[in-house]
C-alpha positions as CSV (number, residue, x, y, z in Angstrom):
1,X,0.0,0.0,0.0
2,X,1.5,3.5,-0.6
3,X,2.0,5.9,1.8
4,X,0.7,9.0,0.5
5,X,2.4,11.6,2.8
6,X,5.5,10.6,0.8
7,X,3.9,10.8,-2.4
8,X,2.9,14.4,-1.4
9,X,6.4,14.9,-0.5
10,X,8.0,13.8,-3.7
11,X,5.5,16.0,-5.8
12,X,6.3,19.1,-3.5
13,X,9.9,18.2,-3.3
14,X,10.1,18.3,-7.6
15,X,7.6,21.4,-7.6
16,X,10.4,23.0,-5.3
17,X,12.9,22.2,-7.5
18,X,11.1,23.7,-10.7
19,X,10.9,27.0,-8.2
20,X,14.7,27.0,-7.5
21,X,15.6,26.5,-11.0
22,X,12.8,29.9,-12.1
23,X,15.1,31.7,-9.5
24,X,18.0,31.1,-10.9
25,X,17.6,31.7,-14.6
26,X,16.1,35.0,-13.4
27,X,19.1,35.8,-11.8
28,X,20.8,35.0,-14.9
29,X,18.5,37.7,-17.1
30,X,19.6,41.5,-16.4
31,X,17.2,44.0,-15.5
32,X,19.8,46.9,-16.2
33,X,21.9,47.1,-12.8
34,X,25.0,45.3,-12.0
35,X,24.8,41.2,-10.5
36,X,27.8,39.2,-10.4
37,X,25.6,36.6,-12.0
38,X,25.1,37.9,-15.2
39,X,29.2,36.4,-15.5
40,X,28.2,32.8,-14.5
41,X,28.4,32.0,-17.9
42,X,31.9,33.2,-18.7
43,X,34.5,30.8,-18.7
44,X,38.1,32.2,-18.8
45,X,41.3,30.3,-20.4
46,X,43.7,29.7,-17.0
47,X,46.5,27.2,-17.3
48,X,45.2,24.8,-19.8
49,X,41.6,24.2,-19.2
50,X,38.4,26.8,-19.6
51,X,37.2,27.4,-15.9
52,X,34.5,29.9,-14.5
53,X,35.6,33.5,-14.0
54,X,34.9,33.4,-10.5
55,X,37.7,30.8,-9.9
56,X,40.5,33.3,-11.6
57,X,39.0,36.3,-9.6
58,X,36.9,38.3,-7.3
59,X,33.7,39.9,-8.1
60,X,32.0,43.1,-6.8
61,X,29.4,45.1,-7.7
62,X,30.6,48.7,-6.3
63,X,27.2,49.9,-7.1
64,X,24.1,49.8,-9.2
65,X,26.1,49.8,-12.9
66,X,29.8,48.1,-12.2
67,X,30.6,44.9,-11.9
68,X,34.7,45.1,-10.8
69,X,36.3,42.4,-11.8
70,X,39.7,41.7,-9.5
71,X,42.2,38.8,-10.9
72,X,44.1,37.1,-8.5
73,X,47.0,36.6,-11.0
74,X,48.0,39.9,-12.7
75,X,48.6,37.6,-15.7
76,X,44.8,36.9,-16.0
77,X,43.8,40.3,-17.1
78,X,43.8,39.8,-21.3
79,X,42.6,36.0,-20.3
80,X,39.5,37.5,-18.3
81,X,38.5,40.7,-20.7
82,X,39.1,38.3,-23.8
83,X,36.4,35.8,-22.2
84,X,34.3,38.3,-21.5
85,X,34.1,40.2,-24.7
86,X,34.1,36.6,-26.6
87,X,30.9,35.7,-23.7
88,X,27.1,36.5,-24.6
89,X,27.0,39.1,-22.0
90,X,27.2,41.5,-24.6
91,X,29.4,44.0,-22.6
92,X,32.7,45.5,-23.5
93,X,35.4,45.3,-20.1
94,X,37.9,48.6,-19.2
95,X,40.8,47.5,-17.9
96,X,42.5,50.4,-15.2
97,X,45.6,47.9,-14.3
98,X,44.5,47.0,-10.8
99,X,40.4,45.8,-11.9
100,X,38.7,44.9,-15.0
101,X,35.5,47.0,-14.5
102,X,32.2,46.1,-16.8
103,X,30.1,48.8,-17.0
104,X,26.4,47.6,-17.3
105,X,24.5,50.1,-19.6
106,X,20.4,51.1,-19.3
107,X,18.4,49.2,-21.1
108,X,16.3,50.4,-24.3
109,X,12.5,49.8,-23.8
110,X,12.7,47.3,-26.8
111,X,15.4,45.3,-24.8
112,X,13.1,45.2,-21.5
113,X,9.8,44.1,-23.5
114,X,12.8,40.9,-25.1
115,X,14.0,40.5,-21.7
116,X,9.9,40.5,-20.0
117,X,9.3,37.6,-22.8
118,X,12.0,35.9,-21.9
119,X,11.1,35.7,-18.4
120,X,7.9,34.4,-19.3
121,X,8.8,32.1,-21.2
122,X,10.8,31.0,-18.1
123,X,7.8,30.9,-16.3
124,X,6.0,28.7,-18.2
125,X,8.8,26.2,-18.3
126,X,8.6,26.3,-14.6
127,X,4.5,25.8,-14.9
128,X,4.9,23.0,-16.9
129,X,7.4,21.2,-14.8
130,X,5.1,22.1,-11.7
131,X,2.2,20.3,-13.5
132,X,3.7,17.5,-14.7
133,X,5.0,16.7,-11.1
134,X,1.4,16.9,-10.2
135,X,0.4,14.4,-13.3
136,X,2.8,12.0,-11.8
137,X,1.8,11.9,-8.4
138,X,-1.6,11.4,-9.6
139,X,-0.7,9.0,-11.9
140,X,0.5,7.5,-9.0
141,X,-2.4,7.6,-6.2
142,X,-4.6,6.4,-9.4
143,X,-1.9,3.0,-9.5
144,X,-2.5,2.8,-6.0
145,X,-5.8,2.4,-5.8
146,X,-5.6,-0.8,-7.5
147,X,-3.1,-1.5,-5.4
148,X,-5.2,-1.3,-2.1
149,X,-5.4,2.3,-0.8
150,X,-8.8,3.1,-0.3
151,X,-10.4,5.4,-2.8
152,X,-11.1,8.4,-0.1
153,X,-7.5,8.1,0.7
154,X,-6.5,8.7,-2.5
155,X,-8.9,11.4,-3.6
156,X,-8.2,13.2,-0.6
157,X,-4.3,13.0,-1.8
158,X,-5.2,14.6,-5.1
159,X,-7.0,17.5,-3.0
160,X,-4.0,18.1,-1.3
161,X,-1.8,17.9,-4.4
162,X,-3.9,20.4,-5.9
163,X,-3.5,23.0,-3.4
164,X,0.3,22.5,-3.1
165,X,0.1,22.4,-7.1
166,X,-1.7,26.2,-6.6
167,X,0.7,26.9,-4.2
168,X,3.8,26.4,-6.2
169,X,2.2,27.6,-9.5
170,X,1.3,31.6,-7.0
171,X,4.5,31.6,-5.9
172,X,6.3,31.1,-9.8
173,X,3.5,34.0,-11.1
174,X,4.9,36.1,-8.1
175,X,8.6,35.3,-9.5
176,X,7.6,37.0,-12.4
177,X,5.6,39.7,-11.3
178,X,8.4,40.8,-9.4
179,X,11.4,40.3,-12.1
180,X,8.7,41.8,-14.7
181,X,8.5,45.0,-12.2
182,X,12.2,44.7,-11.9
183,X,13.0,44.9,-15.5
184,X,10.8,47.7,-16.6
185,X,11.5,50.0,-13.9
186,X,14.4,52.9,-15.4
């Protein structure tokens, strides 16, 4: 017989996940001020092998439209402005001999209304993984019913999965009210 609590848990558990993974490609999508994130995908040459830029160096964000860049091997600096100007960041480095500074420039109200899509699109990526962890789990009280779990039991699981489902699915649309507000604010 199944135990539903853990059936419940697994389908939270992978809506959870879907959440955390909305978060972070949002981090990933500028909204015209400086985050050390918009770098994660920069990989820098260092002593053989392509590694992330923030193994070769610290990053800051001094304030709202620098990222500073500081290597921790003076010999890093054309290594680190060539990744970054070679990276789809889009950004051109100034090097002043002590930091590599990248300043990020305002966006063009064409740019935000690309960048709003894209973060929908996100979204729904992250809707669709929330329901199809609900599918499964019901797909999976369903099985169990044949199994031997009373039918009550199991209907009262899909009411529960359904609000956690709701849950999950408010707290994505909040994501992207808030990264949507973020992005076309100037």
């Amino acid at each position: 017989m199944l135990d539903v609590k853990v059936c419940l848990g697994e389908a939270e558990e992978m809506m959870e996940l879907a959440i955390m993974h909305l978060e972070e490609e949002y981090s990933h999508i500028r909204a015209g001020k400086a985050n050390p994130h918009l770098l994660d995908c920069v990989r820098v040459h260092s002593y053989g092998s392509e590694v992330p830029i923030n193994n070769v160096a610290t990053i800051t964000t001094p304030d709202m439209r620098t990222i500073s860049i500081k290597p921790w091997d003076k010999n890093m600096f054309s290594a680190i402005e060539k990744a970054i100007i070679d990276s789809p960041v889009g950004i051109m480095p100034a090097n002043n001999g002590e930091v590599i500074i990248v300043a990020i420039p305002p966006l063009t109200g064409e740019r935000r209304q690309q960048l709003v899509k894209q973060c929908a699109r996100e979204l729904e990526t992250a809707k669709i993984s929330i329901r199809n962890a609900r599918r499964d789990s019901i797909d999976v009280l369903k099985k169990s019913v044949k199994d031997g779990t009373p039918e009550d039991v199991a209907k009262d699981g899909e009411e529960k999965l359904q609000k956690i489902h709701d849950k999950f699915i408010k707290k994505a649309e909040d994501l992207f009210a808030d990264k949507e507000k973020e992005i076309m604010t100037v």
